[in-house]
C-alpha positions as CSV (number, residue, x, y, z in Angstrom):
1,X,-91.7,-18.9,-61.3
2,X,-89.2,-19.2,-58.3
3,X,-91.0,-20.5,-55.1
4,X,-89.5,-17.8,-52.3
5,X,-88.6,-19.9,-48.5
6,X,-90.2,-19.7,-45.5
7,X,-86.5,-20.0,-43.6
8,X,-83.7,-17.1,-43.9
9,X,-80.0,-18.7,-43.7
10,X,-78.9,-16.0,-41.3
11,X,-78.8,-15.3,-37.9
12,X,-81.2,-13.4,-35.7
13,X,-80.2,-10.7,-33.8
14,X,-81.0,-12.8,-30.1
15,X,-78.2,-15.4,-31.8
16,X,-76.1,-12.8,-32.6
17,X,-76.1,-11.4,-29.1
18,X,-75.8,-13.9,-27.3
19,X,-72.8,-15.2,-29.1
20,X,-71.0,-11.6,-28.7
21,X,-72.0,-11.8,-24.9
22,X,-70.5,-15.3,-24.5
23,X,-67.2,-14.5,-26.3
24,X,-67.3,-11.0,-24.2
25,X,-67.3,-13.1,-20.3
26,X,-64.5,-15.4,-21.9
27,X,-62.3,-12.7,-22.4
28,X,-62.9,-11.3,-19.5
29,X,-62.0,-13.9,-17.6
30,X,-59.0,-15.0,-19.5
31,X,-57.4,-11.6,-20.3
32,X,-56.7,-11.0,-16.2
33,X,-55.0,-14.3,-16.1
34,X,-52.8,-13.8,-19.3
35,X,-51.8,-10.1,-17.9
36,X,-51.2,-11.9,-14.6
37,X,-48.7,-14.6,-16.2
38,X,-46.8,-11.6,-18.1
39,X,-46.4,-9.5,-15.0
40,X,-44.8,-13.1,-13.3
41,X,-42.8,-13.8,-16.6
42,X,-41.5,-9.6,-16.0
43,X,-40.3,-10.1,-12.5
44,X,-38.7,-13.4,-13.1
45,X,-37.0,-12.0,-16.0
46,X,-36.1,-8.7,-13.9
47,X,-34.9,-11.0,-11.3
48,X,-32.4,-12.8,-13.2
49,X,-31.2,-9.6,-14.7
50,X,-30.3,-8.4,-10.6
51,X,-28.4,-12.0,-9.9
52,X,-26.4,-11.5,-13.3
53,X,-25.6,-7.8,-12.4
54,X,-24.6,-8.7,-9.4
55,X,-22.3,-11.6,-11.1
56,X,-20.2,-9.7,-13.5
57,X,-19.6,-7.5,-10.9
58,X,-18.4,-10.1,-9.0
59,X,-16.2,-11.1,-12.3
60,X,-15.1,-7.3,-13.2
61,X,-14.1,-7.0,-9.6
62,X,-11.3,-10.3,-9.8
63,X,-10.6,-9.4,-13.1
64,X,-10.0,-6.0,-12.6
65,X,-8.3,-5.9,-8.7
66,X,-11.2,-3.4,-7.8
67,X,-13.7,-3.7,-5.1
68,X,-17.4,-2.5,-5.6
69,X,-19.9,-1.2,-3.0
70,X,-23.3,-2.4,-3.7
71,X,-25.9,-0.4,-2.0
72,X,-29.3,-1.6,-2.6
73,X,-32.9,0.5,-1.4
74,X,-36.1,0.1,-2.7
75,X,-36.1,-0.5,-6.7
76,X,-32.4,0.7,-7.4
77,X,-29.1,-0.8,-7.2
78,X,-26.1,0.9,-7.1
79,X,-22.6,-0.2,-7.9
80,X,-20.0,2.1,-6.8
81,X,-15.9,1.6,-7.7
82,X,-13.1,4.0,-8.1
83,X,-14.1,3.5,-11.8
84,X,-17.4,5.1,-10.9
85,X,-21.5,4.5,-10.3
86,X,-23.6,2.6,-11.8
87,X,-27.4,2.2,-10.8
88,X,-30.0,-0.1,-11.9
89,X,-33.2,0.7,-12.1
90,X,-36.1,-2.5,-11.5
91,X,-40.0,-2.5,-11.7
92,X,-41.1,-5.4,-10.4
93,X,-38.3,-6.1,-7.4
94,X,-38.5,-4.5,-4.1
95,X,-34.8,-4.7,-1.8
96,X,-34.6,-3.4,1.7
97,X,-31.9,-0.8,2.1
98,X,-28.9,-2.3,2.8
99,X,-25.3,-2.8,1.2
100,X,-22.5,-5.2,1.2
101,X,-18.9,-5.1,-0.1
102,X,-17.5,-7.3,-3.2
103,X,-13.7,-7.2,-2.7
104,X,-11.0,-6.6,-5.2
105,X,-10.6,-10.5,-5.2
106,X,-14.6,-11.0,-6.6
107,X,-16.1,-12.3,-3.0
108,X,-18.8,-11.0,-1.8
109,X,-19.2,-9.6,2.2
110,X,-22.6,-11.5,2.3
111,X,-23.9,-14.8,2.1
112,X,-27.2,-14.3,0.8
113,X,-29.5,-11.1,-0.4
114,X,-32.9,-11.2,0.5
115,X,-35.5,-9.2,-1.4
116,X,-39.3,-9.7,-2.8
117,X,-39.9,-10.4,-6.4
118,X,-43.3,-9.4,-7.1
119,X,-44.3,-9.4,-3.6
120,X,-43.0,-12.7,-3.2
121,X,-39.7,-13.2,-1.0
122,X,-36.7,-14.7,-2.9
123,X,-32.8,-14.4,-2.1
124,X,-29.7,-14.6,-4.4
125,X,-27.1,-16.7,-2.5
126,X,-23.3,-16.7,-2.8
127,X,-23.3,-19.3,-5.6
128,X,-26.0,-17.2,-7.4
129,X,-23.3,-14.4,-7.1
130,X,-20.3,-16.5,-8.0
131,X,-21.3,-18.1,-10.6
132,X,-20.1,-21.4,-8.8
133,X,-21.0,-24.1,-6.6
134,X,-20.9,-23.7,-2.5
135,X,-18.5,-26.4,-2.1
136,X,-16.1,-24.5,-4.7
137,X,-16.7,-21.2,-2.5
138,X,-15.3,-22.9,0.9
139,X,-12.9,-25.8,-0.4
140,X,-9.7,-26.5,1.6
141,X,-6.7,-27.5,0.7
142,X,-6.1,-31.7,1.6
């Protein structure tokens, strides 16, 4: 005859909660922070996508002899050329309404452009826009 055991090799249903609960407060305080770091990962990624528009502008305007009015308001840029308009759309950046003039010879009329990148202030300078360093931008001739 088989002896039956006093102890079960499960779990009881107090265990069982208690573990659930447990893993249910970790994700709830890790998940906000993971969404957090996404959002900041967007807005960078957003950001660099608004200083290399602004670039090959700079680059189609040499390269083509054209000169591009950049008007900027809210989450939009605009590029607009005698080849036509462009406008980009962002989520996560926010630019006061404003615009400045890259000439046919790829300069910008501004030094810097100032906006907020997921609430937080940031600016693309000249060499941003360039694609060069400052002491490039203003050399003179020895």
């Amino acid at each position: 005859m088989k002896r039956l055991s006093t102890f079960n090799k499960g779990f009881t249903l107090i265990e069982l909660m208690i573990v659930i609960l447990v893993m249910g407060l970790l994700a709830g305080l890790v998940a906000p922070l993971t969404f957090e770091q996404l959002d900041k990962s967007r807005a960078k990624t957003e950001f660099l996508k608004l200083r290399n528009t602004i670039k090959n502008h700079t680059t189609k305007a040499f390269a083509q002899g054209v000169s591009y009015r950049m008007q900027t308001k809210g989450q939009t840029l605009t590029a607009l050329s005698v080849l036509g308009e462009k406008t980009y759309t962002f989520k996560y950046l926010e630019m006061p309404e404003q615009f400045f003039i890259i000439n046919g010879n790829g300069f910008p009329s501004i030094d810097k452009f100032e906006l907020l990148v997921a609430g937080r202030p940031r600016q693309i300078t000249m060499e941003d826009m360039l694609g060069v360093k400052q002491d490039l931008i203003y050399a003179k001739a020895k």
